[in-house]
Biopython code that builds the backbone (N, CA, C, O; Angstrom):
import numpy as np
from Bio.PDB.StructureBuilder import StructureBuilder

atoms = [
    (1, "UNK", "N", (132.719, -68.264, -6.731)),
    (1, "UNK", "CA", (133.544, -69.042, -5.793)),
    (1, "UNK", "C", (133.706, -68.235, -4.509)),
    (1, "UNK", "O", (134.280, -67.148, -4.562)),
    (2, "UNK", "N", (133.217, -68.723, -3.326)),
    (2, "UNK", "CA", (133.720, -68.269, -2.142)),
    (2, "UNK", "C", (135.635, -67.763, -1.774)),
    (2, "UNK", "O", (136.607, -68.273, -2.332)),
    (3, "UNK", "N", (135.674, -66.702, -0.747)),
    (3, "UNK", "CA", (137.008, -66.226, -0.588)),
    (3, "UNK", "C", (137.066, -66.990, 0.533)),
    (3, "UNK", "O", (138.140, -66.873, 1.124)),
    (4, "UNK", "N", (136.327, -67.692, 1.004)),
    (4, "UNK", "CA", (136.377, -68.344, 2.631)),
    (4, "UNK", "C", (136.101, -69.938, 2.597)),
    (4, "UNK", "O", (135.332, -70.581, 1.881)),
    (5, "UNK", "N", (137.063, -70.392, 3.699)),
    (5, "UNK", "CA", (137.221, -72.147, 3.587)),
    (5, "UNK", "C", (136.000, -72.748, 3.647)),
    (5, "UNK", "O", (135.080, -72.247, 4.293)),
    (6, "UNK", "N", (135.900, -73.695, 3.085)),
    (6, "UNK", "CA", (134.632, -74.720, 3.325)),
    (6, "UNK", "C", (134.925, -75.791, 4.039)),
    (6, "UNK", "O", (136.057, -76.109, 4.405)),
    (7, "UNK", "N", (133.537, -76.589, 4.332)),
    (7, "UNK", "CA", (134.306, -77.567, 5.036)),
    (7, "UNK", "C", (135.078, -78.805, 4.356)),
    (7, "UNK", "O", (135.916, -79.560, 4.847)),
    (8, "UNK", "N", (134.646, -78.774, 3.351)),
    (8, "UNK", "CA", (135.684, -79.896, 2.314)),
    (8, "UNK", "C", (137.196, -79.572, 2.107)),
    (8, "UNK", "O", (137.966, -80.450, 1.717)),
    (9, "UNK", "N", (137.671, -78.113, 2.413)),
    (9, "UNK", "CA", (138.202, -77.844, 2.222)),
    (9, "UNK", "C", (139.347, -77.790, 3.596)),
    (9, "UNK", "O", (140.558, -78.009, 3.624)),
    (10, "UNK", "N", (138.621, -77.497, 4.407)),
    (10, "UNK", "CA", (138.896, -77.768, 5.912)),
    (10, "UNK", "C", (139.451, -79.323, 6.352)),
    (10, "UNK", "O", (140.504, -79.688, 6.876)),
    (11, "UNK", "N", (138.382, -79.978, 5.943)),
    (11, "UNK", "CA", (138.655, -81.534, 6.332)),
    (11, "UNK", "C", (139.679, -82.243, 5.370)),
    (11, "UNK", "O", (140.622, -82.979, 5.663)),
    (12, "UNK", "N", (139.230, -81.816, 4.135)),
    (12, "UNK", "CA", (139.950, -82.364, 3.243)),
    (12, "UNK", "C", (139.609, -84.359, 2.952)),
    (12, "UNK", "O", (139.992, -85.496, 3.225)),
    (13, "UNK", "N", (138.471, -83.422, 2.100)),
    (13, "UNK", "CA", (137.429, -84.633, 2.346)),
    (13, "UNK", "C", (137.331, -85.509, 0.628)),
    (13, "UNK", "O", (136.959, -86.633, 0.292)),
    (14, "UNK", "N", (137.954, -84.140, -0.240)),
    (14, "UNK", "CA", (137.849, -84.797, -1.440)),
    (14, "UNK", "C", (136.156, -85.099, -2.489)),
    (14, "UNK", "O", (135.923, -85.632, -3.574)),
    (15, "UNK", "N", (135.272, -84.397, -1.393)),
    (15, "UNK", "CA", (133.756, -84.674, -1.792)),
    (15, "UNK", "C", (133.131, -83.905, -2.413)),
    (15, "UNK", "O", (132.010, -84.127, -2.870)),
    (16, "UNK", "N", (133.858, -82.725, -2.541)),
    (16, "UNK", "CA", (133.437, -81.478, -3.052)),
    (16, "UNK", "C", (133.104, -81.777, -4.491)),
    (16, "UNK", "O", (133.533, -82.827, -4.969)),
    (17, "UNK", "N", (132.468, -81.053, -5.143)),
    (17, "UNK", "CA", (132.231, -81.370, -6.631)),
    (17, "UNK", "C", (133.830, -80.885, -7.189)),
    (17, "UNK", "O", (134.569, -79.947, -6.889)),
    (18, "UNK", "N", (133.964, -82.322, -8.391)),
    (18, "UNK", "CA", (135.411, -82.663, -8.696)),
    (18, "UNK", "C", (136.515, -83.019, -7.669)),
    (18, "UNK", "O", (137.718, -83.063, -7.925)),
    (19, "UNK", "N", (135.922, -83.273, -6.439)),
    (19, "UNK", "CA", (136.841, -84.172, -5.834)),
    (19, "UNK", "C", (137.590, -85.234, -5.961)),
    (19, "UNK", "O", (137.409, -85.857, -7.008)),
    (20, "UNK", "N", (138.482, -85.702, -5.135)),
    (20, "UNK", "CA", (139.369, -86.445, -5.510)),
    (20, "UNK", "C", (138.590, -88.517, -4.773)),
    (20, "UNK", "O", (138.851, -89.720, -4.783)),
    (21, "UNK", "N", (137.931, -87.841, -4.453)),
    (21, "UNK", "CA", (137.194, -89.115, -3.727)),
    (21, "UNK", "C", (135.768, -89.241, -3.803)),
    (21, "UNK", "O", (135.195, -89.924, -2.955)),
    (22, "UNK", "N", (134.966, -88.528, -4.934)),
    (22, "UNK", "CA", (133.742, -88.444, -5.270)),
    (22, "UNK", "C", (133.522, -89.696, -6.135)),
    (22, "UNK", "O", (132.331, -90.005, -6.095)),
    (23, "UNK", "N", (134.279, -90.560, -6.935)),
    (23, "UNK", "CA", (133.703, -92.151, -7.355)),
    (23, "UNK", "C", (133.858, -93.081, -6.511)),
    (23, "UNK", "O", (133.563, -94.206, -6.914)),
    (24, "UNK", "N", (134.428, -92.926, -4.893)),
    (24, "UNK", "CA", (134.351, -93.813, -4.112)),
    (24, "UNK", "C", (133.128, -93.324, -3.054)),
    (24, "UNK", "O", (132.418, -94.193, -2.548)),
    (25, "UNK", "N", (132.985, -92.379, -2.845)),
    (25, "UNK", "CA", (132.408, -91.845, -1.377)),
    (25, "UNK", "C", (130.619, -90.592, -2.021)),
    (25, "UNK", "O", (129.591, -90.195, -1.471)),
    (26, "UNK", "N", (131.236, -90.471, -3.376)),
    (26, "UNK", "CA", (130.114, -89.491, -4.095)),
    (26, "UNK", "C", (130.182, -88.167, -3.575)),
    (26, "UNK", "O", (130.656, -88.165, -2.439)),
    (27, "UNK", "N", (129.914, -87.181, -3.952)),
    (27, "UNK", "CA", (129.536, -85.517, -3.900)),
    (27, "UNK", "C", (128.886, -85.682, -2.713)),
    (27, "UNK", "O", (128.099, -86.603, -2.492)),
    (28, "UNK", "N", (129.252, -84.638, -1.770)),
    (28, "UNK", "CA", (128.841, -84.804, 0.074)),
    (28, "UNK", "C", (127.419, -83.809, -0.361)),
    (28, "UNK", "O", (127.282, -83.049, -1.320)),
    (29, "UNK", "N", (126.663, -84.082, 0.514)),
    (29, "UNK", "CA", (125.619, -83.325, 0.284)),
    (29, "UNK", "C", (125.705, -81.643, 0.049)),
    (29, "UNK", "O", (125.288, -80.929, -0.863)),
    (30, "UNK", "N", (126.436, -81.354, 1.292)),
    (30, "UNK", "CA", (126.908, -79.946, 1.472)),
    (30, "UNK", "C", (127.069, -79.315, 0.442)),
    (30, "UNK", "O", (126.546, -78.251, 0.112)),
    (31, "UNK", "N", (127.961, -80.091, -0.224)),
    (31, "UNK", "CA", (128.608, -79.573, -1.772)),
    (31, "UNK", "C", (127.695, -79.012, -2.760)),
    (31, "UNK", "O", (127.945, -78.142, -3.594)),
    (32, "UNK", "N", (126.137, -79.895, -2.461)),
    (32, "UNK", "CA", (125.126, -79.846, -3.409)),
    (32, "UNK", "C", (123.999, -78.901, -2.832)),
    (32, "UNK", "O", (122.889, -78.948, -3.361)),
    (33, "UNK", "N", (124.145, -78.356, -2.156)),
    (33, "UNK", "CA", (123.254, -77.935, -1.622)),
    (33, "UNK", "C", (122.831, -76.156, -1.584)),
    (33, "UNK", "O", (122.784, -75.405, -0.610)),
    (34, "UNK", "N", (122.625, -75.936, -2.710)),
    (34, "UNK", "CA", (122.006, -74.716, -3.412)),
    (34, "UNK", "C", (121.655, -73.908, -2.616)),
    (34, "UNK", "O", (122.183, -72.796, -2.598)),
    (35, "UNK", "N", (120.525, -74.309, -1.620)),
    (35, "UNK", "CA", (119.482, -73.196, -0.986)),
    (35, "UNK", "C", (120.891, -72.487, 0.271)),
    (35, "UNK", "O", (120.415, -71.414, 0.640)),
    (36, "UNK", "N", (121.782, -72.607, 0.722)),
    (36, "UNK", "CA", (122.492, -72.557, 1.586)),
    (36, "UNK", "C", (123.642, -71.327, 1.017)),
    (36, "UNK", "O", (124.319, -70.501, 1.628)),
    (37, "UNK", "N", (123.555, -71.518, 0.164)),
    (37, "UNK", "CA", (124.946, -70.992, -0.912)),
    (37, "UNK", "C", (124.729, -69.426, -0.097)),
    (37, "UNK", "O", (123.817, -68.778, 0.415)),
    (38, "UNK", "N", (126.373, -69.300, -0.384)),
    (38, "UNK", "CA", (126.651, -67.604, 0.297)),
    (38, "UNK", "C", (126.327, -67.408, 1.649)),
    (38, "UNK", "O", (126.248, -66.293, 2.166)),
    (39, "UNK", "N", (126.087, -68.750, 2.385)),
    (39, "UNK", "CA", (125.902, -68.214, 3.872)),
    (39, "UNK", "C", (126.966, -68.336, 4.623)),
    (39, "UNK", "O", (127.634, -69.370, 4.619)),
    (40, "UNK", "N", (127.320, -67.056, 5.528)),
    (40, "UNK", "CA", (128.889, -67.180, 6.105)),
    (40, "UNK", "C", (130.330, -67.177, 5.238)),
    (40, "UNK", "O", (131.480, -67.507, 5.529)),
    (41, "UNK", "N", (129.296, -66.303, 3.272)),
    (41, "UNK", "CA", (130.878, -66.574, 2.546)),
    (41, "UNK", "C", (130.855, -68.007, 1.957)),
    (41, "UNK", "O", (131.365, -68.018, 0.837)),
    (42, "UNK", "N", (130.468, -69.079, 2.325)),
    (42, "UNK", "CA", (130.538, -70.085, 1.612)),
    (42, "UNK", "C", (130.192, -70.587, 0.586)),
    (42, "UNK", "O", (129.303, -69.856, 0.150)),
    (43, "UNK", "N", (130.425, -71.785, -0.395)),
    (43, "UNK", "CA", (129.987, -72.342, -1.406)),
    (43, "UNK", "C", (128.467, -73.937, -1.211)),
    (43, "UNK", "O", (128.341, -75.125, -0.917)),
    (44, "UNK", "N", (127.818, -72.903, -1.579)),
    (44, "UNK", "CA", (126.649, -74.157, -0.809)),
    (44, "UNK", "C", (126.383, -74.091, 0.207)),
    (44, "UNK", "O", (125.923, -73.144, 0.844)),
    (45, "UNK", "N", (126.709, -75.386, 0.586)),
    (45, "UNK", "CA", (126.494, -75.887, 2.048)),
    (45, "UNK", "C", (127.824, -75.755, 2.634)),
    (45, "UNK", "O", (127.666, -75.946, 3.840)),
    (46, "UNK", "N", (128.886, -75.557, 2.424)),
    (46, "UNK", "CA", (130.295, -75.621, 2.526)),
    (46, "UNK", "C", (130.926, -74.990, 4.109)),
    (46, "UNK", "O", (131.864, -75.373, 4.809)),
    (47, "UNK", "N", (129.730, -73.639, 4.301)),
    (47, "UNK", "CA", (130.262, -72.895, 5.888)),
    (47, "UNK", "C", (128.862, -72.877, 7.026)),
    (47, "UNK", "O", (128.612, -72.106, 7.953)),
    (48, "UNK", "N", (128.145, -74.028, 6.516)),
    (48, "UNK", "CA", (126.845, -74.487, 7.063)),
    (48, "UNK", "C", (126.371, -75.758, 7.055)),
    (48, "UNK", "O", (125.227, -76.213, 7.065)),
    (49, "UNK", "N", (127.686, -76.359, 7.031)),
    (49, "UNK", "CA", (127.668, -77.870, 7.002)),
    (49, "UNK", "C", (127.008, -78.606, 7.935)),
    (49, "UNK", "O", (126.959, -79.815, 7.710)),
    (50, "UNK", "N", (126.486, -78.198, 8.928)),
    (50, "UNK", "CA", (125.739, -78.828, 10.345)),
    (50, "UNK", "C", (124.767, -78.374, 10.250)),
    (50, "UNK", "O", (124.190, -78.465, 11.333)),
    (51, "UNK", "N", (124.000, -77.740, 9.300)),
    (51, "UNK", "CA", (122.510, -78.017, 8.960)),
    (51, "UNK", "C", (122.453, -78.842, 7.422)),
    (51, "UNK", "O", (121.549, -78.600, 6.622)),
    (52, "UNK", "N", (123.367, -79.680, 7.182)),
    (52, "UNK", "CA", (123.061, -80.113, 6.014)),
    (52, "UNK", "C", (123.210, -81.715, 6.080)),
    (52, "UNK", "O", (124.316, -82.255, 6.093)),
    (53, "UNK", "N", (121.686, -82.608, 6.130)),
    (53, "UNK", "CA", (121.469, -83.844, 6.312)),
    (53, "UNK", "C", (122.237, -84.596, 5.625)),
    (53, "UNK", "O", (122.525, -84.153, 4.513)),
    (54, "UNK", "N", (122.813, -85.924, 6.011)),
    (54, "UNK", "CA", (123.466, -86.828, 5.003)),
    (54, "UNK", "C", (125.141, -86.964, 4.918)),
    (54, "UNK", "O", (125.797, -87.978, 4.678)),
    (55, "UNK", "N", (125.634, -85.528, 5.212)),
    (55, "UNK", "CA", (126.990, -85.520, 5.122)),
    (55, "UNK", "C", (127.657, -86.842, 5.630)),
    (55, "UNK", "O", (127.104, -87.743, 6.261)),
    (56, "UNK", "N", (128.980, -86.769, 5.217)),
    (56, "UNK", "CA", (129.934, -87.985, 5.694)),
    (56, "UNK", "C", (131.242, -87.286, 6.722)),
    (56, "UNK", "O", (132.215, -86.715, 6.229)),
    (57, "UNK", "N", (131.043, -87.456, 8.142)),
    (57, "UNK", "CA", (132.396, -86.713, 8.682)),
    (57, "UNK", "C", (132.875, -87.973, 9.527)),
    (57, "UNK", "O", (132.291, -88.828, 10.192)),
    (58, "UNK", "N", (134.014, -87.743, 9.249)),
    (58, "UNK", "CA", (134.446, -88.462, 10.111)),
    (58, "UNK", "C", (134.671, -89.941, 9.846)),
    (58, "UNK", "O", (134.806, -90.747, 10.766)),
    (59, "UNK", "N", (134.704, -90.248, 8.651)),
    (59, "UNK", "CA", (133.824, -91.747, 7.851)),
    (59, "UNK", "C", (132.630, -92.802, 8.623)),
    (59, "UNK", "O", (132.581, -93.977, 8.986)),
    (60, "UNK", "N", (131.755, -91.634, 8.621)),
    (60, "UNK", "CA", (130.470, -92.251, 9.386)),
    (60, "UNK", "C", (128.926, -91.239, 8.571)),
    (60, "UNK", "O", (128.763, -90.030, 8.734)),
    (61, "UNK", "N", (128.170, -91.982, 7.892)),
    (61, "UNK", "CA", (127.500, -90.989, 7.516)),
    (61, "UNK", "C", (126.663, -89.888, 8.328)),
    (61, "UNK", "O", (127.391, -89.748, 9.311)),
    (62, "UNK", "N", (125.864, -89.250, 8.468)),
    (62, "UNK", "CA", (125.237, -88.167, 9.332)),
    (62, "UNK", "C", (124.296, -88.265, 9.099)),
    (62, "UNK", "O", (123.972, -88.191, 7.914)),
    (63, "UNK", "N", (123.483, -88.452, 9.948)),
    (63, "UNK", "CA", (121.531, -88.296, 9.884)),
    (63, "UNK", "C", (120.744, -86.829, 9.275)),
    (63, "UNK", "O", (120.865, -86.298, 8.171)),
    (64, "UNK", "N", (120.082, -86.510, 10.214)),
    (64, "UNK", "CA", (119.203, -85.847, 9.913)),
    (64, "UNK", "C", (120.280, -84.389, 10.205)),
    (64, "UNK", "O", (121.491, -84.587, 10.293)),
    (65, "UNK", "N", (119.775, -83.105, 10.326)),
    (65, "UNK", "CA", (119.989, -81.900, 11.097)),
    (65, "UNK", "C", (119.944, -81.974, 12.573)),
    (65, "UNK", "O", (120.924, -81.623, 13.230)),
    (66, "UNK", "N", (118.795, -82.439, 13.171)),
    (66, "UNK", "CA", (118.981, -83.087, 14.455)),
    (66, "UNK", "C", (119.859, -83.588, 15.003)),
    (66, "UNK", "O", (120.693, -83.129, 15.784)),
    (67, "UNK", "N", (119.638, -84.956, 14.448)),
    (67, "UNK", "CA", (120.389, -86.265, 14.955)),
    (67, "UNK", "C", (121.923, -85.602, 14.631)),
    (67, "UNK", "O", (122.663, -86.584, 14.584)),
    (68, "UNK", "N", (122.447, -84.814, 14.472)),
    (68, "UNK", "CA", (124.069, -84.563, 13.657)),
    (68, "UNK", "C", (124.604, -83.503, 14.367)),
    (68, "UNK", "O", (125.812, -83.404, 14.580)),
    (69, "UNK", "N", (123.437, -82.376, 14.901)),
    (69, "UNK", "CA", (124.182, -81.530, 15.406)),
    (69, "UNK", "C", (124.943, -81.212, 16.925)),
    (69, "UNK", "O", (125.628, -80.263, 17.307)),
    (70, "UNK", "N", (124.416, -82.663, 17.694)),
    (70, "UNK", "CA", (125.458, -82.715, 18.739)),
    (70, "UNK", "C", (127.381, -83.270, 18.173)),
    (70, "UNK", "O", (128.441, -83.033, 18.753)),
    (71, "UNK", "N", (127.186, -83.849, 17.189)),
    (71, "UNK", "CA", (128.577, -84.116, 16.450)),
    (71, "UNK", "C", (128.868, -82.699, 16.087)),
    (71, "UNK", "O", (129.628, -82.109, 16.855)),
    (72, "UNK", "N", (128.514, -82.196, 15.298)),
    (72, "UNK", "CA", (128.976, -80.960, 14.471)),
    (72, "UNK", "C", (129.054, -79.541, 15.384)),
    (72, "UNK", "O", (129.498, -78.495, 14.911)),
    (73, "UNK", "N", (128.588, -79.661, 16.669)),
    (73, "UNK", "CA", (128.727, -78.358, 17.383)),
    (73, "UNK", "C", (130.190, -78.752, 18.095)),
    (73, "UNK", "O", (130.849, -77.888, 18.674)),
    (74, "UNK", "N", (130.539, -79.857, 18.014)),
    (74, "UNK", "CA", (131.906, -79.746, 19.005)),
    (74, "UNK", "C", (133.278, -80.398, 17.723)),
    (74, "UNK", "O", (134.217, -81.140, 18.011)),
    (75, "UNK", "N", (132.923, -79.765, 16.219)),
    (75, "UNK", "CA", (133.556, -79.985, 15.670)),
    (75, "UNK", "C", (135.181, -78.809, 15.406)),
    (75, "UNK", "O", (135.842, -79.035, 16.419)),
    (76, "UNK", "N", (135.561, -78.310, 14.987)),
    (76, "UNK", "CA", (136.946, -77.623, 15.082)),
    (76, "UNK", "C", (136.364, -76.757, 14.247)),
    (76, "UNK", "O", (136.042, -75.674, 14.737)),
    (77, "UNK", "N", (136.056, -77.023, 12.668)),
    (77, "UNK", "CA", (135.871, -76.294, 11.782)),
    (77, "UNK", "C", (133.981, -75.473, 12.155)),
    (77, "UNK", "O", (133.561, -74.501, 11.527)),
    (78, "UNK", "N", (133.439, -75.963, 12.915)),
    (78, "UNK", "CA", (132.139, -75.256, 13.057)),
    (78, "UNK", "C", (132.771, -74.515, 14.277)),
    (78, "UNK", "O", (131.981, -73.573, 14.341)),
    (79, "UNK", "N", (133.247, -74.403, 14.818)),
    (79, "UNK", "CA", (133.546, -73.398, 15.906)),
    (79, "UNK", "C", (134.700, -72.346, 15.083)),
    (79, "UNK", "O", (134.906, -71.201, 15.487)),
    (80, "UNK", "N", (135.365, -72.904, 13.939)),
    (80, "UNK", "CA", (136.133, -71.727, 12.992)),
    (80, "UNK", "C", (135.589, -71.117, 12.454)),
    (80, "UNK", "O", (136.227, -70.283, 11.811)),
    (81, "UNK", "N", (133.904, -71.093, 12.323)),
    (81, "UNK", "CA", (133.138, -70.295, 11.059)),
    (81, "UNK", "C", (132.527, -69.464, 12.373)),
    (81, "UNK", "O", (132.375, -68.244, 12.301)),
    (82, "UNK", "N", (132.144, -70.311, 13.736)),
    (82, "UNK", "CA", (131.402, -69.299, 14.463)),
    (82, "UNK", "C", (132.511, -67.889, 14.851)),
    (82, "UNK", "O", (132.241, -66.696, 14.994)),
    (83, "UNK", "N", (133.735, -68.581, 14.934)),
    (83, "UNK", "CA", (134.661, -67.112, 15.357)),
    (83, "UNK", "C", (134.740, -66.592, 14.240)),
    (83, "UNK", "O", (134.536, -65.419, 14.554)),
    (84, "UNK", "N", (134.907, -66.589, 12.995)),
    (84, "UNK", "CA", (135.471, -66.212, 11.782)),
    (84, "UNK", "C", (133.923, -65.172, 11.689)),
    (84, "UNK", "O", (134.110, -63.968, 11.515)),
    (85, "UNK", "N", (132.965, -65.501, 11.768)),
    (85, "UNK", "CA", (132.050, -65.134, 11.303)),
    (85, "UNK", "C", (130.855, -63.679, 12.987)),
    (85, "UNK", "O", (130.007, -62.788, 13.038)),
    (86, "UNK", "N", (131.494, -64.270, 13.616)),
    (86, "UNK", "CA", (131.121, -63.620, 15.330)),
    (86, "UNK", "C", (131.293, -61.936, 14.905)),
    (86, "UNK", "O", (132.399, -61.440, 14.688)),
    (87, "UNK", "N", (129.924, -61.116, 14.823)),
    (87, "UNK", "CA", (128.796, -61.576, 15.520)),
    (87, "UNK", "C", (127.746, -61.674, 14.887)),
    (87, "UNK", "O", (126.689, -61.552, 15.505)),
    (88, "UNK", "N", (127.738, -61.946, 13.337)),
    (88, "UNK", "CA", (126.927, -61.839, 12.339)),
    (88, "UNK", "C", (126.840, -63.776, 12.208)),
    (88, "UNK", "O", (126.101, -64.492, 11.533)),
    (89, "UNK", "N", (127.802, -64.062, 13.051)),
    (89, "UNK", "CA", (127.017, -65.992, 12.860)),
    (89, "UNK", "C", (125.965, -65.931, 12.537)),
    (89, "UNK", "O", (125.352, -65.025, 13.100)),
    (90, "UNK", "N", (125.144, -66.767, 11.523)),
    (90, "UNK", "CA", (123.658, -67.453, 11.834)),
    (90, "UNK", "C", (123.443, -68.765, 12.069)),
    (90, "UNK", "O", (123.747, -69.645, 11.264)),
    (91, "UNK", "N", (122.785, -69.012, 13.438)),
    (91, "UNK", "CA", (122.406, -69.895, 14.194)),
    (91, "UNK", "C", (121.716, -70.983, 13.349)),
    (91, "UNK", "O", (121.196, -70.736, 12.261)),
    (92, "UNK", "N", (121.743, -72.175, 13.904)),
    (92, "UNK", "CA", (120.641, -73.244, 13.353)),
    (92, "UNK", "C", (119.283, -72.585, 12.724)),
    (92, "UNK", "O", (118.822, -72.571, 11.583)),
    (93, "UNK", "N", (118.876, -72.085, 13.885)),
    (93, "UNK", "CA", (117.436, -71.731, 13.908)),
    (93, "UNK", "C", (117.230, -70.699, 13.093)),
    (93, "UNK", "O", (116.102, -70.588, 12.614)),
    (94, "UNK", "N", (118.222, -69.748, 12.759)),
    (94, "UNK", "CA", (118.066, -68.733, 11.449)),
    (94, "UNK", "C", (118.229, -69.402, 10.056)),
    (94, "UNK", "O", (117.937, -68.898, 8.972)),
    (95, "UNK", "N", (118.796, -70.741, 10.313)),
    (95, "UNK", "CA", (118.911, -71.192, 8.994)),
    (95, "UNK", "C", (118.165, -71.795, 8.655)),
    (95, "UNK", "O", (118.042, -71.688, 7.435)),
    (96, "UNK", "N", (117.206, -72.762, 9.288)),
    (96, "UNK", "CA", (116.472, -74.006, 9.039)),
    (96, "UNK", "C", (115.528, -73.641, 8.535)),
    (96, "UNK", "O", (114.731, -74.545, 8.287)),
    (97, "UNK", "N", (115.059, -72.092, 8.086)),
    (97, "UNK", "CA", (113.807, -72.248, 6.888)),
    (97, "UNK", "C", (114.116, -72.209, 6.019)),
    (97, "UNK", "O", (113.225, -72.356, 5.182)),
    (98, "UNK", "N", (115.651, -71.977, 5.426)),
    (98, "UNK", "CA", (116.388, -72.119, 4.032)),
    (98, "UNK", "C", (116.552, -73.295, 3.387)),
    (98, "UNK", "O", (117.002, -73.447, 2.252)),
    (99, "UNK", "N", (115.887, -74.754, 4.718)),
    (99, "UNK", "CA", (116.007, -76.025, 4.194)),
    (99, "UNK", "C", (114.782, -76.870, 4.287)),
    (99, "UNK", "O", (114.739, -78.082, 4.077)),
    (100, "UNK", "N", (113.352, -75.749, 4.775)),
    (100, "UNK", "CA", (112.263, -76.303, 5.108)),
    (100, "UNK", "C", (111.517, -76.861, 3.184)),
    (100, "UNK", "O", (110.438, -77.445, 3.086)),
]
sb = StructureBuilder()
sb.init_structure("model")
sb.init_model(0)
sb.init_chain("A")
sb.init_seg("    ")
for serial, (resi, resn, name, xyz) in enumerate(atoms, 1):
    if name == "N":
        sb.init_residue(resn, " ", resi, " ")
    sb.init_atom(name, np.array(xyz, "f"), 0.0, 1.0, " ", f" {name:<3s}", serial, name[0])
structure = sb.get_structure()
């Protein structure tokens, strides 16, 4: 288990595995998302949520990595992991062969 917030945990989204809103809305991708795990401290996809296709923010689903990350760069909680995490952040582009 991570010592550091995720974003389910942040938003309070209920999607996380055993969430409280996973038979209406299902397990957010993030949640599921293995190859990601331990980056920035997180669980999964949890502190790298804006490279992870599909998510639901905002109650609107999310496209691709692309298509999502003009939403997710001007989000609250992705600018809390870039300070939390400054100067060892890793960028999109350090991450995206962890999802090629």
């Amino acid at each position: 288990m991570a010592s550091k917030q995720n974003c389910w945990d942040f938003h309070r989204c209920g999607r996380e595995r055993g969430g409280c809103r996973i038979a209406e809305l299902g397990v957010c991708p993030a949640a599921l998302e293995e190859r990601t795990d331990g980056i920035h401290g997180g669980d999964n996809g949890g502190r790298c949520c804006w490279m992870i296709a599909g998510t639901f923010c905002n109650g609107t689903a999310q496209g691709s990595q692309v298509q999502k990350y003009g939403h997710c760069s001007a989000c609250e909680f992705y600018w809390k992991v870039v300070e939390e995490e400054y100067p060892e952040f890793r960028h999109a582009n350090d991450l995206q062969h962890l999802l090629e």
